[in-house]
C-alpha positions in Angstrom: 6.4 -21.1 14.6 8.9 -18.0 14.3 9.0 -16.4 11.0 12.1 -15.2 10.0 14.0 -13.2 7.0 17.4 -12.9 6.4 18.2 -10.2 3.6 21.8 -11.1 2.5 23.6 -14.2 1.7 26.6 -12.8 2.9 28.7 -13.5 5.5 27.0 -11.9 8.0 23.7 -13.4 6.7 24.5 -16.8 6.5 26.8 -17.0 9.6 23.8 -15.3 11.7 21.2 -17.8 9.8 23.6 -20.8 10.8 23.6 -19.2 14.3 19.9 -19.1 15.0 19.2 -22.5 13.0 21.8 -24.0 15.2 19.4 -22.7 18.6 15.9 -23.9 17.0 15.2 -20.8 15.2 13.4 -21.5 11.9 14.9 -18.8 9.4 14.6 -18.5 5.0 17.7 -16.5 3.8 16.3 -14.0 0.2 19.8 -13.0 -1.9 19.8 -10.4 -4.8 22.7 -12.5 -7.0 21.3 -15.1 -9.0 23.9 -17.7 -7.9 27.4 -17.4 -6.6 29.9 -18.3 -8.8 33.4 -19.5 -8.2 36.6 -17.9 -9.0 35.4 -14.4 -9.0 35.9 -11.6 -6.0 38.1 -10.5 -3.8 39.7 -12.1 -0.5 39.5 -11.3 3.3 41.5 -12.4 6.0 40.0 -14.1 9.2 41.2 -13.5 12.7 40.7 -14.9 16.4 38.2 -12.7 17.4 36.3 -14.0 14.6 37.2 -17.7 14.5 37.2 -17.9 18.4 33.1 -18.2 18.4 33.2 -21.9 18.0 33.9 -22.4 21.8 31.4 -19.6 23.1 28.3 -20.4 24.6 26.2 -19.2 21.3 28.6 -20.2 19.0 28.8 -19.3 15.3 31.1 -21.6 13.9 32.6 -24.4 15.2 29.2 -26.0 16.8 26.9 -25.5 14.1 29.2 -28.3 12.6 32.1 -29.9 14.0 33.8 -29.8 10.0 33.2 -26.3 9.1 36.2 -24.8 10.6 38.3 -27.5 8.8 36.5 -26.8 5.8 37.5 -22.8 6.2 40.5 -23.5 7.0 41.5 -26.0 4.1 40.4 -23.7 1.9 42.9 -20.9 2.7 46.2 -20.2 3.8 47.8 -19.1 7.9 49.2 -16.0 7.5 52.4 -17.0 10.3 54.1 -13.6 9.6 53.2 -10.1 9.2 56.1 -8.0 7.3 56.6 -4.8 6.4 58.7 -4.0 3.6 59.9 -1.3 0.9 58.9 -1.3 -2.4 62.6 -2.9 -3.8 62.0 -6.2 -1.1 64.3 -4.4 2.2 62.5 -5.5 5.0 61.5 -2.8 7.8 60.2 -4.8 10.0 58.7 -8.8 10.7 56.1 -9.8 13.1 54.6 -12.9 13.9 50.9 -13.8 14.0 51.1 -16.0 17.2 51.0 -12.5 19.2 47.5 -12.1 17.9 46.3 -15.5 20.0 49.2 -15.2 23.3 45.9 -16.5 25.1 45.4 -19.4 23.1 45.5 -22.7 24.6 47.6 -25.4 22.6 44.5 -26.7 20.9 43.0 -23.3 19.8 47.0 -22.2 18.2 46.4 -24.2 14.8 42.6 -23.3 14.9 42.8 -19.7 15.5 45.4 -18.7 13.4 44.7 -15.8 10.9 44.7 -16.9 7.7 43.6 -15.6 4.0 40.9 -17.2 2.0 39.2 -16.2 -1.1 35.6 -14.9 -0.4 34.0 -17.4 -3.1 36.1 -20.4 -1.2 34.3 -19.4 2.7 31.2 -18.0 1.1 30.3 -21.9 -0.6 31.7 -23.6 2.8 28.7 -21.0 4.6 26.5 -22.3 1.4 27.1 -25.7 2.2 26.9 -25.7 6.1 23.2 -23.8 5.1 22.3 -26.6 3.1 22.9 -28.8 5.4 21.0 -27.6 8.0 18.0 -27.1 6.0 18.1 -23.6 5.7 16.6 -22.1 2.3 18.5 -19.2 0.5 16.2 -17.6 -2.4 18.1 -16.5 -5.1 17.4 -13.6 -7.6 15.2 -12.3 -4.6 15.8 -9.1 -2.7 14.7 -7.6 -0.1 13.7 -4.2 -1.7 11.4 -2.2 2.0 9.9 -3.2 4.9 7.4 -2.2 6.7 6.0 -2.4 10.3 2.8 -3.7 10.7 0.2 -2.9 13.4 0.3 -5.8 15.2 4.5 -5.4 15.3 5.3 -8.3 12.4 7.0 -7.0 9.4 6.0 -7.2 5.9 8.5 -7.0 3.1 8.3 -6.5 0.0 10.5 -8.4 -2.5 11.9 -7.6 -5.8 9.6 -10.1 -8.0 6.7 -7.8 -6.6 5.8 -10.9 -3.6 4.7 -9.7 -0.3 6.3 -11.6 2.9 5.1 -11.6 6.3 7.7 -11.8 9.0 7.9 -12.4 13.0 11.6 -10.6 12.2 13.9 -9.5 9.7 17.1 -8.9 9.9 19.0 -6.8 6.7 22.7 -8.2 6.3 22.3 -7.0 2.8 25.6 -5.2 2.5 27.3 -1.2 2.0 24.1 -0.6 -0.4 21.1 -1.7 1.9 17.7 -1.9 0.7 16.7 -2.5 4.6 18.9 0.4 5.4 17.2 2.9 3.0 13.7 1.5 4.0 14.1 2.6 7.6 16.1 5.5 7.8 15.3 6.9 4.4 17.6 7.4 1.2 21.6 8.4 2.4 24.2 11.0 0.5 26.5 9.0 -1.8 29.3 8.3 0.3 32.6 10.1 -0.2 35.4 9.4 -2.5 38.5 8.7 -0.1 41.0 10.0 -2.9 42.2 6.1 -3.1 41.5 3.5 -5.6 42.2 -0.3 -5.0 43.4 -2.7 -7.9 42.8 -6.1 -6.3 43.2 -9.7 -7.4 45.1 -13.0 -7.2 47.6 -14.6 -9.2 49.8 -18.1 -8.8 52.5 -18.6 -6.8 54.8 -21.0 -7.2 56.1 -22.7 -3.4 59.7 -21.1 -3.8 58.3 -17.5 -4.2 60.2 -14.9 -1.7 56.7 -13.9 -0.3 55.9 -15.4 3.2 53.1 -14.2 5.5 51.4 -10.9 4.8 53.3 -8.4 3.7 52.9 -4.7 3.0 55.3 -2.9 0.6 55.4 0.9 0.3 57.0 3.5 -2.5 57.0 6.6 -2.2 58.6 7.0 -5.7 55.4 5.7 -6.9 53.1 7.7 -4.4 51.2 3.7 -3.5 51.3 1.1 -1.1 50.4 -2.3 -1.4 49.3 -5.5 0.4 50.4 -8.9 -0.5 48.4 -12.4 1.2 48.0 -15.7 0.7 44.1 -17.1 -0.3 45.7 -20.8 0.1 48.7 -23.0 -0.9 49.2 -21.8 -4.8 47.8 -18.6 -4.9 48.3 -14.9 -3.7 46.1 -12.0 -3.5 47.3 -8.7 -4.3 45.8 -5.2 -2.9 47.6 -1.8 -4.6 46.5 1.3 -3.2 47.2 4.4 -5.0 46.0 8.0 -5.1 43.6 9.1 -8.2 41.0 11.2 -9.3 37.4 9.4 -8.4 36.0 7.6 -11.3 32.8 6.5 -12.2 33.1 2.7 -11.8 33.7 2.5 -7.7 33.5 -1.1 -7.4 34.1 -3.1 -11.1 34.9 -6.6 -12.0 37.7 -6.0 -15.3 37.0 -8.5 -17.5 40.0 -10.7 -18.2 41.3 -9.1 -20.9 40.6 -5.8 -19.0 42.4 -6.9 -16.0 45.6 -8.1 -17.7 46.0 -5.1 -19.3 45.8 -2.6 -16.5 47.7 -5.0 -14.4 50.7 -5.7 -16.9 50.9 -1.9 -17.7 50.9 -1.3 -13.5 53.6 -4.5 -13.5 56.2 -2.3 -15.9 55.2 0.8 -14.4 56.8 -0.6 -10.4 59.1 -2.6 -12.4 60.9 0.6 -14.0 60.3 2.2 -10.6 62.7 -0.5 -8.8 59.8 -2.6 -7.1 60.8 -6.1 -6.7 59.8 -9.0 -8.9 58.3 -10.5 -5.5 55.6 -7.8 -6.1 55.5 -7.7 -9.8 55.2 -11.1 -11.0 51.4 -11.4 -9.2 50.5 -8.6 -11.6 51.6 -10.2 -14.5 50.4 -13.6 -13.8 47.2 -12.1 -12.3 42.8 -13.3 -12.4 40.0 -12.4 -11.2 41.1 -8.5 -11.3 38.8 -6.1 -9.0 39.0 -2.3 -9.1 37.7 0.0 -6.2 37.3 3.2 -5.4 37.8 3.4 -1.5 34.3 5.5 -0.1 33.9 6.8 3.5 30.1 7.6 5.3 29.6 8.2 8.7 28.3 5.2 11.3 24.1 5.0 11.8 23.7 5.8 15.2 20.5 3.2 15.2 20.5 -0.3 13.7 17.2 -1.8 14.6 13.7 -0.1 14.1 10.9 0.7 16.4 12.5 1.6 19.8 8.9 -0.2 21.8 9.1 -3.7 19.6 12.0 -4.1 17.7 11.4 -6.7 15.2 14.2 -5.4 12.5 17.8 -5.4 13.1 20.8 -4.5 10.4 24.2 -6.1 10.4 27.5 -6.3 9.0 27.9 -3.5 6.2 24.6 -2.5 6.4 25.0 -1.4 9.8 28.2 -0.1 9.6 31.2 1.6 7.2 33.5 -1.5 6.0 36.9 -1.1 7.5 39.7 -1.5 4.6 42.9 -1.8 6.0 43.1 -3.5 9.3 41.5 -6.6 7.9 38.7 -6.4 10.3 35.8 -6.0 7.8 34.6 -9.7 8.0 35.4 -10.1 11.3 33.1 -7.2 12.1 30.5 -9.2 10.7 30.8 -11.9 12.2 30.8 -10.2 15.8 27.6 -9.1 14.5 26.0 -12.3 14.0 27.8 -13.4 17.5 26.7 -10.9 19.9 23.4 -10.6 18.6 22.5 -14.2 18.5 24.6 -14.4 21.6 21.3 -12.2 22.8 18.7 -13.7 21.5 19.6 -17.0 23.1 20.0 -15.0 26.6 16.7 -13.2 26.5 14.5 -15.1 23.9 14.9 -18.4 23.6 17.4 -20.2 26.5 16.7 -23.2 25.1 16.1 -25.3 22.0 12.7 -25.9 23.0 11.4 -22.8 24.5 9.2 -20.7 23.0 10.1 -17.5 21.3 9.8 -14.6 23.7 9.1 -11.4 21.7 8.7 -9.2 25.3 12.6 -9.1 25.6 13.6 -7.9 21.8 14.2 -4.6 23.4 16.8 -5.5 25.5 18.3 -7.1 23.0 18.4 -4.1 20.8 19.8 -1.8 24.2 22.7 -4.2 24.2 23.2 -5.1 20.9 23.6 -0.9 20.3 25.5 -0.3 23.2 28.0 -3.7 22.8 28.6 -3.3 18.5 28.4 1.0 17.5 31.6 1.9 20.2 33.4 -1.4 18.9 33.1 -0.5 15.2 33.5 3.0 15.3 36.8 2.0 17.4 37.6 -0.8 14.5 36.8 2.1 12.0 39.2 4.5 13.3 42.1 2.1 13.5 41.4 1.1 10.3 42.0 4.5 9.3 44.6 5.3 11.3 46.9 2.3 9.6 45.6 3.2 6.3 47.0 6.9 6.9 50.3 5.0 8.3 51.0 3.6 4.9 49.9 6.2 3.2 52.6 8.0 4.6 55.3 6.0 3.9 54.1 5.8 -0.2 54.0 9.8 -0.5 56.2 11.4 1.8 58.9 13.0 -0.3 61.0 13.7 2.7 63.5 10.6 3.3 64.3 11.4 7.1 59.9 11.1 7.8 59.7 8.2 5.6 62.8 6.2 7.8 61.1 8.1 11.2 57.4 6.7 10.2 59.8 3.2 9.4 61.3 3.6 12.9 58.4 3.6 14.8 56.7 0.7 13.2 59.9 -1.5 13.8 60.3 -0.4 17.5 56.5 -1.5 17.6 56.6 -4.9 16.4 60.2 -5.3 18.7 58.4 -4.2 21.6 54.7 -6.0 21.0 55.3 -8.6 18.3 53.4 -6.9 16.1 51.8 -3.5 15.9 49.8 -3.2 19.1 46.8 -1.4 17.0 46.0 -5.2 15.8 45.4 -6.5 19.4 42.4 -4.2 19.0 40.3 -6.4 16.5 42.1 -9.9 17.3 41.9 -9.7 21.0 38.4 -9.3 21.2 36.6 -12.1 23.2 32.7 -11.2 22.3 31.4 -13.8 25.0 33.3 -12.0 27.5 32.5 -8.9 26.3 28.6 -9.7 26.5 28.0 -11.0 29.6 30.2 -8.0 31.1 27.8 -5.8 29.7 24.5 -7.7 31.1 26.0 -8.0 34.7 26.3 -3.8 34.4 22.9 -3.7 33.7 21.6 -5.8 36.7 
């Protein structure tokens, strides 16, 4: 029987462990956290390219269990529009989401639709499907190095001091990765990006202005902002605003933390003319993250031992998260896709065929070659919109801020929305894979 670790019971983790589960593969998931618990983190957004896997021949979602994409998407909210808007509620421009899925058959409209959801909410529907098909997640365990062994398994040592042996391992353990580190060796601290995040969510009431995504700019306050729903009664807000770096990069405020620094932002906008659309989330707001934006360069290699790979990274561990294009999960999740997509190609065909160990380096050749071009594209996009609204929150000249306006409303006239989002929703990895096998034959 295949023995294999999973390091991470992220999204990447447990969407990959669902995906090889779901093709006969035996795999035990180790997590650092000691439980998840509800109510606490952040949000993302989830897009076609993401939620499109259920109908692929490998499929991530969808097939491992005919409820889990109702389940994700009860738990959060369709997006429907995509609005652009000053800081006092004048609207620049208003796109509409269905141009993310113009290939979408009738069926696939409702169930591809991007959407919000709180990352506690579609990280216990992942828990759940796990659960369900049997697959163990060790808790308080991490993964802390690996080794290769001479006969090509892996050992890995975990932090209670236990010593695993593995067939595989694969490290979806996130920005910080133990795996990482192991392989390639220790990394520079990555950089301070000058921008810090205030994130959390708030209730909404169902007659609140806000519809869609929307993302207000000031440049009277030097910040720009993102507003989203996480389902039908609550909002998540994202303000991004120039600072000095300090030393908490990634903190959960306590409560009574949070409402301070939130209230105190809510009358700063408020005596700056933002609109009570974007104010009242602030001082209604929970579950209060701060973050200090960091940058590092993409790892050209994310599997070890060129001859016999037997370790692969994914997610954030094999690549920089991308911020602003709402792309970071999604990345992820083309991760677990396109390399189980792989796997099932080259290793196992079928349920019951054995594992074939001969063709992991192909799968490593294609895995490289299919996922560093696409995230270092998804990266620079990413960047690219997060300069955008920088822009329009700090420059002081009026006719550049109404010229950088101009474009992005003759952009979403023209395409529907801003053409750099077809980028990340357009994406069809199935496609995309077996396009790259037949160049290879």
């Amino acid at each position: 029987m295949t023995n294999i670790i999973i390091s991470g019971a992220g999204v990447a983790g447990l969407v990959f462990a669902l995906a090889l589960k779901n093709m006969g593969i035996n795999v035990e998931v180790y997590e650092q956290a000691p439980e998840f618990i509800d109510n606490v983190g952040g949000a993302i957004g989830l897009y076609p390219n993401g939620l499109r896997y259920e109908w692929a021949n490998c499929s991530v979602i969808r097939d491992i269990s005919p409820d889990l994409l109702k389940k994700i998407r009860s738990e959060g909210r369709p997006y429907v529009y995509r609005r652009w808007m000053r800081h006092d509620g004048k609207e620049v421009a208003v796109g509409q989401e269905k141009y993310l899925r113009q290939f979408a058959s009738e069926k696939e409209e409702q169930e591809l639709a991007s959407m919000g959801i709180r990352r506690w909410r579609l990280q216990n529907a992942l828990c759940d499907a796990t659960a369900k098909a049997g697959i163990p997640i060790h808790f308080g365990k991490r993964v802390d190095a690996i080794s290769i062994l001479n006969d090509g398994k892996v050992e890995c040592s975990i932090s209670d001091g236990s010593k695993l042996i593995a067939d595989l391992a694969f490290g979806c353990d996130g920005v910080k990765s133990a795996m990482r580190s192991s392989l390639f060796g220790s990394e520079s601290e990555p950089m301070y990006t000058g921008i810090t995040c205030l994130m959390g969510s708030a209730p909404i009431a169902k007659s609140s202005p806000i519809s869609g995504i929307c993302f207000p700019a000031s440049a009277t306050s030097k910040c720009h902002a993102c507003f989203y729903p996480a389902n039908e009664d609550e909002i998540i807000f994202q303000i991004f605003f120039p600072t000095e770096e300090k030393p908490e990069t990634w903190k959960a405020l306590s409560a009574e933390e949070g409402k301070k620094e939130c209230q105190e932002l809510a009358k700063l906008l408020k005596s700056e003319g933002w609109h009570k659309m974007f104010t009242d989330p602030l001082e209604s707001a929970n579950s209060v993250l701060r973050v200090g934006l960091r940058a590092r360069e993409p790892i050209p290699v994310w599997h070890a031992n060129k001859t016999n790979p037997r370790v692969f990274l994914l997610g954030d561990a094999a690549h920089p998260p991308v911020p602003y294009i709402g792309q970071g999960a999604m990345m992820a999740i083309e991760d677990a896709g396109i390399l189980s997509h792989l796997i099932k190609k080259f290793c196992k065909p079928t349920v019951d065929a054995p594992f074939d160990f001969s063709k992991l380096k192909q799968v490593a050749t294609l895995y490289e070659e299919l996922r560093i071009p696409r995230t270092t594209m998804m990266l620079a996009s990413s960047k690219a919109l997060g300069e955008m609204q920088l822009a329009r929150s700090t420059k002081t000249n009026i006719f550049e801020v109404w010229m950088k306006e101009m474009g992005i409303w003759l952009d979403v006239k023209r395409y529907g929305t801003l053409p750099i989002m077809f980028q990340g929703a357009g994406y069809d990895y199935d496609v995309e894979v077996e396009k790259k096998i037949k160049s290879k034959l």
